[in-house]
Every structure is written in structure tokens, then in C-alpha cells.
C-alpha positions in Angstrom: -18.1 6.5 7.1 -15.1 6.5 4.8 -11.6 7.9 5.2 -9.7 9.7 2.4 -5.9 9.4 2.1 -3.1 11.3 3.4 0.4 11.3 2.8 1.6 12.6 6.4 0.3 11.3 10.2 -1.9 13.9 11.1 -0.4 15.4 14.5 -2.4 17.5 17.0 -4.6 17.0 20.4 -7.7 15.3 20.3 -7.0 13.2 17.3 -7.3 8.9 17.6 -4.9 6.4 16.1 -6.1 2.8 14.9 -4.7 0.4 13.0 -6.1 0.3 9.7 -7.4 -3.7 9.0 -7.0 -5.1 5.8 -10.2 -7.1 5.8 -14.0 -6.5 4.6 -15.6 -3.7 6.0 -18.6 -4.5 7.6 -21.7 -3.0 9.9 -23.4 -5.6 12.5 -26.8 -5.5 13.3 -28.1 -7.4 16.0 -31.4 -7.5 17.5 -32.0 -10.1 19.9 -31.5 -13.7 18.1 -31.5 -11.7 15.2 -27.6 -11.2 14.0 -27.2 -9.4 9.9 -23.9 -8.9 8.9 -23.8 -6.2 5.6 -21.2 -4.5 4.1 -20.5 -0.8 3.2 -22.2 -1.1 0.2 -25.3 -3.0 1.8 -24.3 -6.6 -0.1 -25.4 -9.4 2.5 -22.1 -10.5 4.7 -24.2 -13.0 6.9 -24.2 -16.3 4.9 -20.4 -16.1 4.0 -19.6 -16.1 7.7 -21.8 -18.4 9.8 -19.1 -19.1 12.4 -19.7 -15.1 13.3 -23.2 -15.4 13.7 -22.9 -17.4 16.8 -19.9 -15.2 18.8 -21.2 -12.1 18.0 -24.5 -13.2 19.6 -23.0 -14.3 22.3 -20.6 -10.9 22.6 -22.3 -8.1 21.2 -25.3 -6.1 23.5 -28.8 -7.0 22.6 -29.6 -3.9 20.4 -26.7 -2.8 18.5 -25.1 -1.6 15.5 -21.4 -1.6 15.0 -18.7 -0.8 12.3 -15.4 -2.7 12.4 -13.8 -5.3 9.9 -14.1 -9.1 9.2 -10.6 -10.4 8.8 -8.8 -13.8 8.5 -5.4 -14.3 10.5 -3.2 -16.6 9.0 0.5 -18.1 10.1 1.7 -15.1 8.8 -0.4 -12.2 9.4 -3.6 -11.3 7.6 -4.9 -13.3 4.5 -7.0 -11.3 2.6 -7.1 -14.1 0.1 -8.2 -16.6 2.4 -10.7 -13.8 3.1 -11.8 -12.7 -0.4 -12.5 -17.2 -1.3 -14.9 -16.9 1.4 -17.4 -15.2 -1.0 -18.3 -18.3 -2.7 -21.7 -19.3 -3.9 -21.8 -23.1 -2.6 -23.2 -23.6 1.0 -21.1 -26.6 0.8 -18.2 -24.3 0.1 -18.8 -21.4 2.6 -19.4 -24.5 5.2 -16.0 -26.0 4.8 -14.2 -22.5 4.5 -15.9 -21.3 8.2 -14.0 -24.5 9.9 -10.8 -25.0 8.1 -10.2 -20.5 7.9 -12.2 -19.4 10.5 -13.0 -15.1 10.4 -12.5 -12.7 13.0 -14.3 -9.6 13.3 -12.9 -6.4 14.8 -14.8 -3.8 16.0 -14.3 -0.2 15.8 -17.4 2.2 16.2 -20.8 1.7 17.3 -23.5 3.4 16.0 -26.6 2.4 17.7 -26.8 0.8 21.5 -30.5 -0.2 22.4 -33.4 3.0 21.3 -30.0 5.5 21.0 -28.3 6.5 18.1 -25.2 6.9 18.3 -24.0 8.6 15.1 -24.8 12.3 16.4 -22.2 11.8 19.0 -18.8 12.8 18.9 -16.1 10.2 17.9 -14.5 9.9 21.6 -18.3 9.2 23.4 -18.8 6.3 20.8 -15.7 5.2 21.3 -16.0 4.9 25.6 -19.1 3.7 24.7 -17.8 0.6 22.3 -15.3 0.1 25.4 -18.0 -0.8 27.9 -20.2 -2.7 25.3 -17.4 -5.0 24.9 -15.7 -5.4 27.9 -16.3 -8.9 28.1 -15.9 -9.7 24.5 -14.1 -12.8 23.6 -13.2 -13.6 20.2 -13.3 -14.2 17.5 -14.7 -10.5 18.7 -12.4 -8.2 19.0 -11.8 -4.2 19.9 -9.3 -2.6 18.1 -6.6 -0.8 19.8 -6.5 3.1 20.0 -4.0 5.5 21.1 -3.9 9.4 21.3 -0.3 9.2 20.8 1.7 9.7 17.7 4.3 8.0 18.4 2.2 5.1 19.6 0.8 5.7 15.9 3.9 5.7 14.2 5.4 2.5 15.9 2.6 0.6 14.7 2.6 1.7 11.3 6.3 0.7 10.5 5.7 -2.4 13.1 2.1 -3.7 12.0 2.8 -4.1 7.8 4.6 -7.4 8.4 1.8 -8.7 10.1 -0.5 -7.8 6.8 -2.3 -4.4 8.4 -3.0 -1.9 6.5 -1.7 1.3 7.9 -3.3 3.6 10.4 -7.0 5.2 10.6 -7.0 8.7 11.7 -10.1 10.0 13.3 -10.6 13.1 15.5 -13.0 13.4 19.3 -15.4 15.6 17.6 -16.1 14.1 14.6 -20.0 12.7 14.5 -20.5 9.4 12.5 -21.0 10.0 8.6 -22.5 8.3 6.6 -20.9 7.6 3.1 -18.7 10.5 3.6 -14.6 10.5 3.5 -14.4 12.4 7.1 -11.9 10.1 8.4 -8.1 9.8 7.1 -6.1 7.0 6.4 -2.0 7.0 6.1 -1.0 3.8 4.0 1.8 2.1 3.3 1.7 2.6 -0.6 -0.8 4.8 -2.4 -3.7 2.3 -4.0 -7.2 3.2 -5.2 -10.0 0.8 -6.2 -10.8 1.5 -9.4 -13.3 -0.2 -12.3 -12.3 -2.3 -14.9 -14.0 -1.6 -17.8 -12.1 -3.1 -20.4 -8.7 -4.6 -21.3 -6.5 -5.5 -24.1 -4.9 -8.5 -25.6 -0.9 -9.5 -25.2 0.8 -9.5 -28.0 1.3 -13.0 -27.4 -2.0 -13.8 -27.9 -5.3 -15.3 -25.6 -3.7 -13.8 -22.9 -4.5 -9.9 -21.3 -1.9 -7.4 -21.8 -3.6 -4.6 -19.3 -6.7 -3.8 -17.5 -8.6 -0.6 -18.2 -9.4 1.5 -15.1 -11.6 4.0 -14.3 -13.1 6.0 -11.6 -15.9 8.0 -11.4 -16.2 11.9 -10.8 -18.3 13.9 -8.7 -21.2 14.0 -11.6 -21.1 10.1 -12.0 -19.1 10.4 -15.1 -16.8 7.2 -15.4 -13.3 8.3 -16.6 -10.6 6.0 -18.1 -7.7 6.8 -15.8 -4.9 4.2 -17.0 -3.8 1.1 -17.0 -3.0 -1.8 -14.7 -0.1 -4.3 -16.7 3.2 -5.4 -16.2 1.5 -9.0 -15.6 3.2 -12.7 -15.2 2.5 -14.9 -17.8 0.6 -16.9 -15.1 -1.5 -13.8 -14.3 -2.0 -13.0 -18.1 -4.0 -16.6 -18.2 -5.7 -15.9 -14.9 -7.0 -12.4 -15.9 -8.0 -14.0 -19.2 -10.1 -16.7 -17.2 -11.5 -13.8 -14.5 -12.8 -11.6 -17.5 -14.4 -13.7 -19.9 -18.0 -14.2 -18.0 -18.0 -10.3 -17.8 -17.4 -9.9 -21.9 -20.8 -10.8 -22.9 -23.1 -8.0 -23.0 -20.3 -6.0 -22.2 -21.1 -2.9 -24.8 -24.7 -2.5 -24.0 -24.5 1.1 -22.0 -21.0 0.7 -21.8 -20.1 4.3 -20.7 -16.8 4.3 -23.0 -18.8 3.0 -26.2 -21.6 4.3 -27.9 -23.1 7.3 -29.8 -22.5 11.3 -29.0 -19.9 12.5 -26.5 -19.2 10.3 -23.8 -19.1 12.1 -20.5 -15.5 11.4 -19.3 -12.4 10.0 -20.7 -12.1 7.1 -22.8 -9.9 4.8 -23.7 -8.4 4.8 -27.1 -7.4 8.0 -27.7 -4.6 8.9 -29.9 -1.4 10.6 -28.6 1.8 11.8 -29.6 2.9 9.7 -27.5 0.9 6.4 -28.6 1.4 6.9 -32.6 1.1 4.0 -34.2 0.3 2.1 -31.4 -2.7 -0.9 -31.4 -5.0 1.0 -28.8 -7.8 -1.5 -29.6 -9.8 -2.6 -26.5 -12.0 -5.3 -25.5 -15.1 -3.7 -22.7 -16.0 -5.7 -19.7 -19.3 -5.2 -18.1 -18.8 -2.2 -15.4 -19.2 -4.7 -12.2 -15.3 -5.8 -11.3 -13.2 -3.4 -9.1 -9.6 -4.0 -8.6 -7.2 -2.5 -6.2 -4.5 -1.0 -7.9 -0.8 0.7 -6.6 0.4 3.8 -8.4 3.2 6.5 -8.1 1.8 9.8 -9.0 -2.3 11.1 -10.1 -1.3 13.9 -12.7 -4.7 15.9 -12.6 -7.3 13.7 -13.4 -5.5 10.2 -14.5 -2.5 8.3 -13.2 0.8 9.1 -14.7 2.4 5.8 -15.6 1.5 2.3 -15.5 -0.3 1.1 -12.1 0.5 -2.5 -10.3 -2.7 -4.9 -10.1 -2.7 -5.6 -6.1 -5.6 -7.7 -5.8 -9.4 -7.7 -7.0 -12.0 -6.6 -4.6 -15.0 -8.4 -4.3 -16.1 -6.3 -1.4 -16.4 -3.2 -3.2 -19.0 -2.0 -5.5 -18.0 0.1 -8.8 -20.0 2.9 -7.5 -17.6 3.0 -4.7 -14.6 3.8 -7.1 -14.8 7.5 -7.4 -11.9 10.2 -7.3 -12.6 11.2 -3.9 -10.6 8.5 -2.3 -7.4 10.0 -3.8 -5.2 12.9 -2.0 -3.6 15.2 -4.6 -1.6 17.9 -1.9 0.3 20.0 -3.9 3.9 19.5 -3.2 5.3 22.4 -0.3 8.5 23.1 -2.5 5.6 24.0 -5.5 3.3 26.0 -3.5 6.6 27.6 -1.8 7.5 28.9 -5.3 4.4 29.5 -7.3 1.9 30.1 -4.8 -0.7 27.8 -6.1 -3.6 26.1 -3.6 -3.7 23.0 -5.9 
């Protein structure tokens, strides 16, 4: 189940406040000796974490399914980068990693407890549920906090971000568990989306990227160029340059921005008034790379200026990067004065 983001914290009776974790999503499944860790989009967790395996055997209930978040805590809060090098293709690697930056994983629903699922329940029996199932749970298992209180919700959304969380996850009693669907909410401390990179272009110094191409898919599977990601170091110019190169080859074959007739969203390249004269030549990238990305304003159906690059995730898929995550509210002063719904 997915959250979609808000602007304000939510306040009324019978909603729940959790931190939000700024770590890989992931479900649990455990029967028995048997112990599969997956992530949202079903890419196998297990092998990248093998100091997990062990605990959550040892924690979890025999027959069980739960949501929550593997994270890495550092000296100084979360390390999603610490995290994100733990997805590495060497056993030798991963082996290393699990002793010298050990993973946590925090729990925060639980979908399935022995022959019962869980999912048709309502939000506040799964929750007293998880409660019991890990009463005894030592870590590195862990049950995240939740409070009914806004206040509660508040503190630790101005008193957490130091410590690298994310914001706060919204979710009310009622709500049954949904699959793929954005029927929780999410405040953040800055407005990102993870978007595709589908393509870049060079610096005008040369060998080096200038900006990434984004996009994000709409309801009809359309992938739309949405902007750009630049305002890079020279450091991160020759990173980016390094990071994209394996992805350039075969790039243009079904490329959704290249090719014969229409193409079905928007693509990069197009000429403006306002890009006259302008080099708007592009290089694609195979549509596999999703990068986080923090913006300022969506005007209708792209972002307005110039996004920041915050980090890539290798956790997400590019299916994953649709419009849906984003919350467009129409401002109250507009819909004061001209009555529009958005």
C-alpha cells in the first residue's frame, strides 16, 4: 500500500501518526525456517541483507507477512547511502557490508498471521495485532512508534529530520490494507517525486552531463518528459557521466520519446519561445534508472523550474514513477476567488 502526498497534517479522530523511514520498503515473509525478504516492486531483498535473515527468524511469528522498512542507522541518523551500496552484486561485497553497516528493519503492518489474512481488516486491528506479534521483538527488529495525537505528530516531524526520517505517515482505523494503491498520506519535509531518467544532455564544458531528463508516467502508461534535474557540481557532472554510460547503449530501441508517429506524452526537445535558439539536443538512456528529485511547484502536468537531483533510487522501479504520487491542491486564496475544484 502506497501513500500520496499532502501538504498539511491531516487532523481529525481516528487517524494514526508514524514516522515516515527513509529506508527501502520491504514485505517479510516468513514460513517456518523459511525467511524472503521482497520489495514493493517484488525485486528479491533477501541476499542483500543476510544479517536480517537470522533476527527476523528468531522475532517474527511462524506464519507471517509484514510491511515495514529496512534501514541503516549511522552516527548521525539514517544513511540511506550506506543503505543504497548494500545492493551490490559481489557475495563478497554484500558479506562485508552485513558486518561493518549492519540493517535494521522496522516494522509497520502485518498482513498475514498464520491461515489469516489480515489485509481485509481495518488499519487499527492490524495494528494491535502487529503489537502482540512483536512484543518480544529485539532488534535489529523493531515496531515503529504510533500516536493518535497531532501534536505527538507534529513534534516528531520538526524533531525527527535531524536524525534523517522522512516525515510522517498518515493512516486512518478504517482503512483495509491496499494493495498498490496511494490510500495512505504522507507529509514531507520537501516535495520530491521519483521520477525516470530517460535521457540527458551534455555540459557545455564537455564529457560531462549538464541535466537529467525526467519523466513520469500517466494514468494510461504514457511516459511524459516533465523537466529537468541540473544545477550539478563539477564532481557530480563526472559522476552522472560515469552512472549513465552502461544505460546509453541500446538506449533508442523503443525508447518512448524517439521513434516514428506521435509519441504518446511529452517529449523532450520541443521548441519554445522561451528556449529559441537554444541546443535542446539529448542523449536517451535506457528507461530502467529512477532518481529522486526535489521541486518547488507541478504547473499542470510538468514541473515549473529546474528540480534538485536528491539521490538515485535503486529501490524503485520506473513503473513505480507515475503522477499519482504528486498532490496538486489548488491554492485556498485561488479557489476563494475563482471557484475552481482544481
Amino acid at each position: 500500500m502506497l501513500a500520496k502526498l499532502t501538504r498539511e497534517l491531516p487532523e481529525r479522530e481516528g487517524l494514526y501518526y508514524e514516522p515516515k523511514w527513509d529506508g527501502f520498503r520491504c514485505i517479510v515473509f516468513r514460513d517456518g525456517d523459511d525467511v524472503v525478504l521482497g520489495s514493493r516492486n517484488e525485486k528479491p531483498l533477501t541476499r542483500y541483507f543476510p544479517e536480517l535473515v537470522d533476527s527476523l527468524r528468531a522475532n517474527l511469528p511462524d506464519r507471517c507477512v509484514l510491511d515495514g522498512e529496512i534501514v541503516i542507522a549511522g552516527p548521525a541518523g539514517l544513511d540511506f547511502d550506506a543503505l543504497s551500496q548494500r545492493i551490490h552484486p559481489a557475495d563478497s561485497r554484500v558479506e562485508l557490508l552485513a558486518r561493518t553497516t549492519p540493517a535494521s528493519f522496522v516494522a509497520f503492518d502485518l498482513l498475514a498471521l498464520g491461515d489469516d489474512d489480515l489485509q481485509v481488516e481495518p488499519y487499527a486491528v492490524r495494528r494491535r495485532t502487529l503489537e502482540q506479534a512483536l512484543a518480544s521483538a529485539t532488534p535489529p527488529v523493531h515496531l515503529t512508534p504510533v500516536t493518535t495525537r497531532p501534536d505527538v505528530a507534529r513534534d516528531w516531524f520538526s524533531r525527527f529530520e535531524g536524525a534523517g526520517l522522512d516525515g510522517v505517515v498518515v493512516k486512518d482505523g478504517e482503512l483495509h490494507y491496499q494493495p498498490d494503491k496511494r490510500a495512505m498520506m504522507k507529509v514531507k519535509h520537501e516535495r520530491t517525486a521519483d521520477c525516470v531518467v530517460g535521457g540527458f544532455r551534455w555540459h557545455k564544458s564537455g564529457g560531462v552531463v549538464g541535466s537529467l531528463l525526467l519523466g513520469l508516467f500517466d494514468g494510461a502508461g504514457g511516459l511524459h518528459h516533465v523537466g529537468v534535474a541540473s544545477g550539478f557540481s563539477a564532481a557530480r557532472r563526472a559522476e552522472f557521466a560515469e552512472t549513465l554510460e552502461p544505460y546509453r547503449s541500446d538506449a533508442s530501441s523503443g525508447h518512448p520519446w524517439l521513434g516514428e508517429g506521435t509519441p504518446v506524452g511529452r517529449v523532450p526537445g520541443g521548441q519554445s519561445r522561451w528556449s529559441a535558439g537554444k541546443d535542446l539536443t539529448w542523449e536517451p538512456v535506457r528507461i530502467e534508472l529512477v532518481a529522486e528529485v526535489a521541486y518547488d511547484h507541478l504547473q499542470v502536468d510538468r514541473f515549473r523550474h529546474a528540480t534538485s537531483f536528491v539521490r538515485w533510487r535503486p529501490d524503485r522501479g520506473p513503473e513505480s514513477c507515475t503522477y499519482s504520487q504528486l498532490d496538486t491542491p489548488v491554492p485556498t486564496e485561488l479557489e476563494e476567488v475563482f471557484g475552481t475544484r482544481g
